[in-house]
N, C-alpha and C positions, 0 to 999 in steps of 0.2 A: 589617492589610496585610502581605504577604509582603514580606520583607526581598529587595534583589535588589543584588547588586555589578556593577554594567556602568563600561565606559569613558565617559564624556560624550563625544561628538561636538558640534559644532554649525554645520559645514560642510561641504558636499561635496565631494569631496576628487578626483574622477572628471573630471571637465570646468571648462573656462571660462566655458562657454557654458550651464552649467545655467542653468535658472530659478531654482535655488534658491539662488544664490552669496550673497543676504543670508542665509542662514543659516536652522536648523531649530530648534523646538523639543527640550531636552535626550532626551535616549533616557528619564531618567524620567519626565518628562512625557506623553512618547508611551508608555509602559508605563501609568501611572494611566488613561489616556485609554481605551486597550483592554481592562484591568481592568473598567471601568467601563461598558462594550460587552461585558463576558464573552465576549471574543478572538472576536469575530462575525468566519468564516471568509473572507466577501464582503468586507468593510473592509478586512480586514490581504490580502487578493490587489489589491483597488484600491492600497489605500496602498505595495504593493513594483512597481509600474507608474509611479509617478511618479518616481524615478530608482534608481540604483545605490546612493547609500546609504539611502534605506528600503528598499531590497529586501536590502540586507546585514540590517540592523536586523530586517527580520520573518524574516529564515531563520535567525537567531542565538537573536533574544527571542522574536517574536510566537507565529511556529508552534510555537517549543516549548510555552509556557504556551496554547496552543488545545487542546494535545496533550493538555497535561497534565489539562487541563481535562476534557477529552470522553471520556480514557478513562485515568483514573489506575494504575489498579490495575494496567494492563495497560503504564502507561509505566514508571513503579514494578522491573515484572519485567523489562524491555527493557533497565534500566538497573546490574541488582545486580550485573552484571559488574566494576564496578569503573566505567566508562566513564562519561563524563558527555556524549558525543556517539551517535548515530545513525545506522548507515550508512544513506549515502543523502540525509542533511541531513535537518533536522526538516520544512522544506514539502515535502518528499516522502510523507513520513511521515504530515502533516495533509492533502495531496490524497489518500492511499492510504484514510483512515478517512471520508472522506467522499463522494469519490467514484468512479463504477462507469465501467471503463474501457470498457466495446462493444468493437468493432472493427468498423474500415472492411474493406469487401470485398477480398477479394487481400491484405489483410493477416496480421498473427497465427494468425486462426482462418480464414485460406482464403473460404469463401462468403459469410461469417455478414457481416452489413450490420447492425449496432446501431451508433447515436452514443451516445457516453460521455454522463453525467448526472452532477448531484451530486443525492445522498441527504439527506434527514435525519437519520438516524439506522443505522447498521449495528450488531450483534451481534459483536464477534470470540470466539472460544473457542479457548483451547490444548489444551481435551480434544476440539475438534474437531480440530484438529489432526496431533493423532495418529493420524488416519484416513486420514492422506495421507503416513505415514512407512514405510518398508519396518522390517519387525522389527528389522534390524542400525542403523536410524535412530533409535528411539522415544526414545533420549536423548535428542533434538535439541526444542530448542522451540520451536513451529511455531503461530500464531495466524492462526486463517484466519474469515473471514466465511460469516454465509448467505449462500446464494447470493441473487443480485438477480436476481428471475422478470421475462423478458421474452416475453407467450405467446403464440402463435399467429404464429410465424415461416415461415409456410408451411410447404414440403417440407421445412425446418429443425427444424417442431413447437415446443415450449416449449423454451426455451434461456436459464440462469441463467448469469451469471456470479459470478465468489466471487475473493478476491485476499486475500492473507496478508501477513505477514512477520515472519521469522526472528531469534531473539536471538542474537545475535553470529555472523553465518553465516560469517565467515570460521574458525572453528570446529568445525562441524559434520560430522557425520558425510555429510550429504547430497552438502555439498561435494565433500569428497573421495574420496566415489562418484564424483561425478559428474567428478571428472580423472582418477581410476585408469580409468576408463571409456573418458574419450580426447572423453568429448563434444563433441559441437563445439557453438558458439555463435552463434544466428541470422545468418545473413549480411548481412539488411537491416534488422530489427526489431528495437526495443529497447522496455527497463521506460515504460511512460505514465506515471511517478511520478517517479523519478529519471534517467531516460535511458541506462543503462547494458546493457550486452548482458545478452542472456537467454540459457539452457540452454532446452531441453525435455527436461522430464521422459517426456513419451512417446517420444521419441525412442532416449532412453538407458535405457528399460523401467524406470521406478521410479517406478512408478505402479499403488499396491496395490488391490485388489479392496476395500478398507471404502470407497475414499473416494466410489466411485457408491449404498454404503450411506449412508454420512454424508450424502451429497445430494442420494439420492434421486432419480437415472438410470437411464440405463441404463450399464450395466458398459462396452460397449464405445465410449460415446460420452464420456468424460470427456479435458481434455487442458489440463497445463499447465504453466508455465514458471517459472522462477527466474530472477532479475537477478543478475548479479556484487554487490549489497547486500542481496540475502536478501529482496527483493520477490515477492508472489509471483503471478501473475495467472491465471484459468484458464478454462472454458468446459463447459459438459457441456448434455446433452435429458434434460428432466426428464422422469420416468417420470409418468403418470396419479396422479392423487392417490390412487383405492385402490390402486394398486398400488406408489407411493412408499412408505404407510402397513405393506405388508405386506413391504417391503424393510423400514424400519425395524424390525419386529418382530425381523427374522432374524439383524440384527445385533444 
């Protein structure tokens, strides 16, 4: 068993009137409990519904050891900065690797009417990545997803959506594109992860020609955004599959 240093709580600390005022089992307890459930996604979002302090508890311990769980190698690289936190908080982080955000109509992506899902299982890649960085960017590291095919959207056609995010994006050369640029920041919409305002990248033209290679669209129909935490959410019309396959040759 993983060795883990937390503060013991065993009261709620928030209200008089919780349900909970006899008291909780220790935050160890509740960690062996979830260990023991291998940090099952659905439990730990039930169990931060029941008051304020397990929902401190799963955004401090739970999500992160889900995190870590589900995609080490990748939480691992997120982390060698030195930093032992997450922008965005780690349940942003574990709704980001699990699930696929749609968008409602008039929102984000304007026409497109998909409801958000959770996944099984997603892919992230930082050599995908790279596909969605302008050349003066490519130091920057960028882990983005397959897209998640939703097909036959009508007059919309096949339309994937794919969502990333950034190691230490306050950092990055993206960033600082994106304020020497003067971007401005959605007026009404924000990250479906961590709630924070977004950029567009179409917006501010920093949006290279590989990344409708890397995913297999079309060039002109790709489009997407960045949260003030280096979220990254995005939308593109997938090309036909021979003709996805012969985009992929060219790159």
């Amino acid at each position: 068993m993983r060795e883990m240093i937390i503060t013991k709580q065993y009261r709620c600390v928030h209200s008089s009137s919780c349900q909970c005022t006899k008291g909780h089992l220790s935050e160890d307890a509740i960690f062996l409990v979830f260990n023991n459930l291998n940090w099952n996604p659905k439990l730990i979002a039930t169990l931060s519904c029941v008051c304020k302090w397990f929902d401190d508890l799963a955004k401090r311990v739970l999500w992160k050891e889900f995190c870590r769980t589900r995609a080490p190698k990748m939480m691992i690289d997120l982390q060698t900065s030195g930093t032992h936190s997450i922008d965005g908080n780690w349940s942003a982080l574990g709704k980001l690797l699990i699930h696929c955000s749609g968008c409602k109509k008039g929102g984000l992506f304007k026409n497109v009417h998909i409801p958000g899902h959770f996944v099984y299982r997603t892919r992230f890649s930082k050599t995908s990545g790279k596909s969605f960085l302008l050349p003066q960017c490519i130091n920057d590291i960028l882990y983005v997803s397959d897209p998640c095919e939703h097909l036959d959207q009508g007059e919309e056609g096949d339309i994937g959506f794919f969502r990333g995010v950034f190691k230490s994006f306050a950092t990055t050369n993206v960033r600082r594109m994106l304020i020497n640029k003067g971007a401005q920041l959605h007026p009404t919409e924000v990250c479906p992860y961590c709630k924070a305002r977004l950029w567009s990248m179409l917006q501010a033209n920093m949006i290279p020609q590989t990344a409708s290679c890397r995913l297999g669209s079309y060039e002109e129909c790709v489009d997407y955004h960045v949260c003030l935490n280096g979220h990254m959410v995005g939308i593109c019309t997938l090309l036909p599959l021979s003709d996805s396959e012969g985009a992929s040759e060219k790159e």
